[in-house]
C-alpha positions in Angstrom: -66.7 -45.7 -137.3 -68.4 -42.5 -137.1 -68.7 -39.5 -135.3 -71.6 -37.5 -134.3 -72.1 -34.7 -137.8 -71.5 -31.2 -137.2 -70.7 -31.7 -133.4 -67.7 -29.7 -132.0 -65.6 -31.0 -129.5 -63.5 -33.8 -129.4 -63.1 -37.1 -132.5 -64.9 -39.6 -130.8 -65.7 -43.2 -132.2 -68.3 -45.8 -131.1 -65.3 -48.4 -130.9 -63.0 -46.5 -128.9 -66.1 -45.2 -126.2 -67.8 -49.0 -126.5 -64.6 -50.4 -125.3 -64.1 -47.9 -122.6 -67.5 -48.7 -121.0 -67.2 -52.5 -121.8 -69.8 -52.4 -124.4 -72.6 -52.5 -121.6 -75.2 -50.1 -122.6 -75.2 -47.4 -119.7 -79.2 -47.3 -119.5 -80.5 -50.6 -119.7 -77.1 -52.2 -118.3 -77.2 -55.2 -121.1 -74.4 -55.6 -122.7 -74.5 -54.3 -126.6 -73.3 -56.3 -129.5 -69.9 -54.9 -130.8 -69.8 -56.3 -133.9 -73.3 -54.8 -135.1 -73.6 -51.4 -136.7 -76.6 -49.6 -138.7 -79.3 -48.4 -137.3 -81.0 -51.2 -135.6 -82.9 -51.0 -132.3 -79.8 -53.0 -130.4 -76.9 -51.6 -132.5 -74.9 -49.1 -130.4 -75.0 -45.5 -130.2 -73.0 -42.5 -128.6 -75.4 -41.0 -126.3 -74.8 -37.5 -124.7 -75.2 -37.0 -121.0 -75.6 -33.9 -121.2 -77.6 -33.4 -124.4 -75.6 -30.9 -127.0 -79.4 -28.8 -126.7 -78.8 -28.7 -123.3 -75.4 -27.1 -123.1 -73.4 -30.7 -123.1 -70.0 -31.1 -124.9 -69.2 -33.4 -127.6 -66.3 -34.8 -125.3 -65.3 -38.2 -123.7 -66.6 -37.5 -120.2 -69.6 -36.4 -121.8 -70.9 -39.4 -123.8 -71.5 -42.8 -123.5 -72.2 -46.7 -125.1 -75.9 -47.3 -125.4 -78.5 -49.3 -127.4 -80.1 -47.1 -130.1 -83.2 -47.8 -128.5 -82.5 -46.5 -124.9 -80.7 -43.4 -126.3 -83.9 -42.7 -128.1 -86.3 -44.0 -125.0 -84.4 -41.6 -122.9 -84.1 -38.6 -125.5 -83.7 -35.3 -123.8 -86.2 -36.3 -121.0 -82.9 -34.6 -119.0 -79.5 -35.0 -117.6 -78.8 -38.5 -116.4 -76.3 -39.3 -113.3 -72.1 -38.5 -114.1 -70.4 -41.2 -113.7 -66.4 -41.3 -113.0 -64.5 -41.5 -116.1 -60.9 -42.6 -115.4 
């Protein structure tokens, strides 16, 4: 499973960060299909919550599970809400 190219920061996989948010997608809220990977408009995606062009990190508390389609939708329209990571 892959990591985002040429990003510093930490190694972080859509498994590992789609099982740590429950594989709901953190826009939209439905949940995203774990088993499906390309680059499909339902397929999940690491999506930066503080965008990299922004000044975000490339770290855990920084990203989250969504669908490739929210992650696009949403773009770099701006910082979205932190949430808690435990």
């Amino acid at each position: 499973h892959s990591t985002r190219a040429g990003a510093k920061g930490e190694r972080i996989t859509i498994t590992a960060i789609g099982n740590r948010d429950a594989w709901q997608c953190h826009i939209c809220k439905r949940t995203i299909n774990r088993k499906q990977r390309g680059n499909g408009p339902l397929h999940p995606s690491i999506d930066h919550l503080i965008p990299l062009s922004c000044g975000g990190t490339h770290t855990k508390d920084n990203v989250a599970i969504a669908h490739r389609q929210c992650n696009s939708e949403r773009c770099v329209s701006g910082e979205v809400q932190l949430r808690l990571v435990g």
